[in-house]
C-alpha positions, -999 to +999 in steps of 0.1 A: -760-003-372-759-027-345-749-058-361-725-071-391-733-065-423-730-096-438-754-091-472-777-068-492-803-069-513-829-045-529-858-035-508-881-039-534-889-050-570-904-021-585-887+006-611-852+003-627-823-014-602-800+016-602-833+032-584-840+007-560-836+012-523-813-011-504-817-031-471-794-053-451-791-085-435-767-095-408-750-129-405-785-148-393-801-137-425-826-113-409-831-077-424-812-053-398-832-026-381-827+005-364-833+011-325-870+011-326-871-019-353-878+000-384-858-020-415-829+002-425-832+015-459-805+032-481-801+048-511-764+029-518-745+008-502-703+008-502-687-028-497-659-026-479-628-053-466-640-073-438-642-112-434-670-133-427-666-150-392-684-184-401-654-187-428-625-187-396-647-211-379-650-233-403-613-228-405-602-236-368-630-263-371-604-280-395-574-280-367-598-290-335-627-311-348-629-327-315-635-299-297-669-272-296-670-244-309-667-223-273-635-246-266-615-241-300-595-205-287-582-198-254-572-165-250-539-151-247-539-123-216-511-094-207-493-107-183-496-075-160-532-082-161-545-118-164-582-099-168-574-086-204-572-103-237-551-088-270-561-118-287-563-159-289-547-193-294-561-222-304-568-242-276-549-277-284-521-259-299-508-230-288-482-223-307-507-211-334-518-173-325-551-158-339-545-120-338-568-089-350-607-093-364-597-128-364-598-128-326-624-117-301-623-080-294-631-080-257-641-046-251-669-056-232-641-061-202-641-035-180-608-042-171-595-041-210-619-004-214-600+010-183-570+002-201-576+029-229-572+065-227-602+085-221-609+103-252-604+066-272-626+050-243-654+069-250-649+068-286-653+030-286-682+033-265-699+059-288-695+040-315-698+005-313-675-022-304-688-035-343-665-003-355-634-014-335-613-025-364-625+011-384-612+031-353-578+014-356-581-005-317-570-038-325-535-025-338-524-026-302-537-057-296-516-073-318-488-058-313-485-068-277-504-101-283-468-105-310-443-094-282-456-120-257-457-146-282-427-144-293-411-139-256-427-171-245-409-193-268-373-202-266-365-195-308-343-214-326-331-205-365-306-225-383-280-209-396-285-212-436-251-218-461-235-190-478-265-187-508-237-167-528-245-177-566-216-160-584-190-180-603-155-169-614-155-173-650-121-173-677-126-143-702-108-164-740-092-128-746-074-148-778-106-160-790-126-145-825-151-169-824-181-156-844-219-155-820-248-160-837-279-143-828-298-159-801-334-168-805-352-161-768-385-174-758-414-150-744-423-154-716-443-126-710-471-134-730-494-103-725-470-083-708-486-063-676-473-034-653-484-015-624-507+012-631-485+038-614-456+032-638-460+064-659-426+050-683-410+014-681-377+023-693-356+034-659-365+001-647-351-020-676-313-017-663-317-028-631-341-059-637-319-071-665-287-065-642-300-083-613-301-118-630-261-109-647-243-095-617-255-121-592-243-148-617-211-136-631-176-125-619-147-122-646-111-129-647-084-132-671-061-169-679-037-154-652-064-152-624-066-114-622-101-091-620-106-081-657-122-047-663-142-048-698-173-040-716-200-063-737-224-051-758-258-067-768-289-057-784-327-069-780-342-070-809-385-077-816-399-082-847-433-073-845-446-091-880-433-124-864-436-116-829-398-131-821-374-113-800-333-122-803-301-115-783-276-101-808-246-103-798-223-071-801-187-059-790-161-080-769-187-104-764-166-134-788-145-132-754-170-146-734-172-183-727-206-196-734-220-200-695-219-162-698-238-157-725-263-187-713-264-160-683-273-135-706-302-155-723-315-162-692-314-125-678-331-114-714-357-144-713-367-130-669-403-126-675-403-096-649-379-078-672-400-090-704-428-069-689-413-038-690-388-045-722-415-054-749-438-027-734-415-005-749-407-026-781-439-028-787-445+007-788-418+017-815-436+026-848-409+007-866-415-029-874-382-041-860-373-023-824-340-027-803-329-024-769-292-019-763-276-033-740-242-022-721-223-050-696-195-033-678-171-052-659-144-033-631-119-054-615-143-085-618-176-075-610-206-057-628-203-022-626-237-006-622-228+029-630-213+020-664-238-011-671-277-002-688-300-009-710-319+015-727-340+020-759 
């Protein structure tokens, strides 16, 4: 086809839809023809990704009101050859760079064609400036329109504070306080995961451990690295829909912080995607996870630390 396909409709009224020819229009609203401006009929048609230009326009139109619509991008050229384009700026500020379908192509210059190798050349010829983007042409584009965009500007980033979140906390090894179990909201309300997860399970441990390790470092009243292990279990009820934190061995030592830490690891609603997935799908009314925290010389130890069903 010669122009954009910008809708479709049926190319007439008669019989059941499924057996309907199609036609299609480009972005002026007229049917689209063939060479010798016979309609183009088809027995199905495949959308695929694209964009609508009037939709950027309108866009750009938002950032340069005051200017027409010829004046809003200036392009942005190689700079070994001022005659060639890889993609566009917008006119009263450059600093914002429209790159890909977004820009204009340009393979109507000579200059950018001679550019190409021969065999992609007369490819693009062949087939249509309109099927650039399907060919894979404007990948280069932007890739060079990125380099010289990012060489023309003197960048400055600001160096960002340590965003270390771990604090040192006191293990009570004297203590026999008594935990009771802890009631934990859902958050995952109609838990979902990706289609290509065949079993939830190995991803459990490292989810819940993410949101404990990065927290949590342990030492004993005399300042030194303690190496210990916690144990908790997660348990769902499915008559009551409720899930709880019980806690389980060594963890009377822990000052409460660290089991607020805990809590808020159990109650991640990324880990309650994949942890009442598998609740859920015990036959048993009441399901557990456990739950192992290993501590070596102060920090989580990943090789001794899970959670499993």
């Amino acid at each position: 086809m010669n122009s954009r396909v910008v809708d479709v409709d049926y190319a007439n009224n008669e019989g059941e839809p499924m057996d309907r020819p199609l036609v299609f229009f480009d972005q002026e609203g007229n049917e689209i023809t063939d060479n010798a401006g016979n309609r183009i009929v088809a027995d199905y048609g495949i959308a695929a990704t694209g964009f609508r230009p009037n939709a950027i326009r309108e866009i750009l139109q938002r950032y340069s009101d005051q200017l027409a619509e010829a004046e809003l991008k200036s392009p942005l050229n190689l700079p070994t050859n001022e005659e060639v384009s890889v993609a566009e700026t917008l006119t009263n500020d450059p600093s914002v760079l429209i790159t890909g379908t977004a820009s204009r192509a340009g393979f109507d210059n000579l200059e950018k064609l001679a550019q190409l190798p021969r065999e992609a050349r007369e490819a693009l010829l062949r087939n249509g400036a309109e099927n650039a983007v399907a060919i894979g042409f404007r990948a280069p584009d932007t890739q060079a329109a990125v380099n010289i965009w990012i060489n023309s500007r003197d960048i400055q980033i600001p160096e960002q504070e340590d965003t270390n979140s771990r604090r040192v906390f006191v293990l009570n090894e004297s203590s026999s306080r008594s935990i009771e179990p802890i009631s934990l909201r859902i958050n995952s309300i109609k838990p979902r995961i990706p289609n290509n997860v065949n079993d939830e399970r190995p991803l459990l441990t490292p989810l819940f451990l993410y949101n404990v390790g990065n927290f949590v470092e342990l030492e004993d009243s005399d300042s030194r690295r303690v190496t210990v292990d916690f144990s908790f279990s997660l348990e769902y009820d499915k008559d009551s829909n409720t899930l709880k934190l019980i806690p389980g061995k060594n963890t009377e030592k822990l000052p409460q912080e660290v089991i607020n830490v805990v809590q808020r690891a159990a109650e991640d609603e990324s880990f309650q995607n994949y942890a009442l997935l598998s609740l859920r799908g015990k036959r048993s009314t009441v399901s557990r996870l456990n739950i192992n925290i290993s501590y070596s010389n102060g920090y989580l130890d990943p090789k001794s630390s899970f959670v499993e069903a």
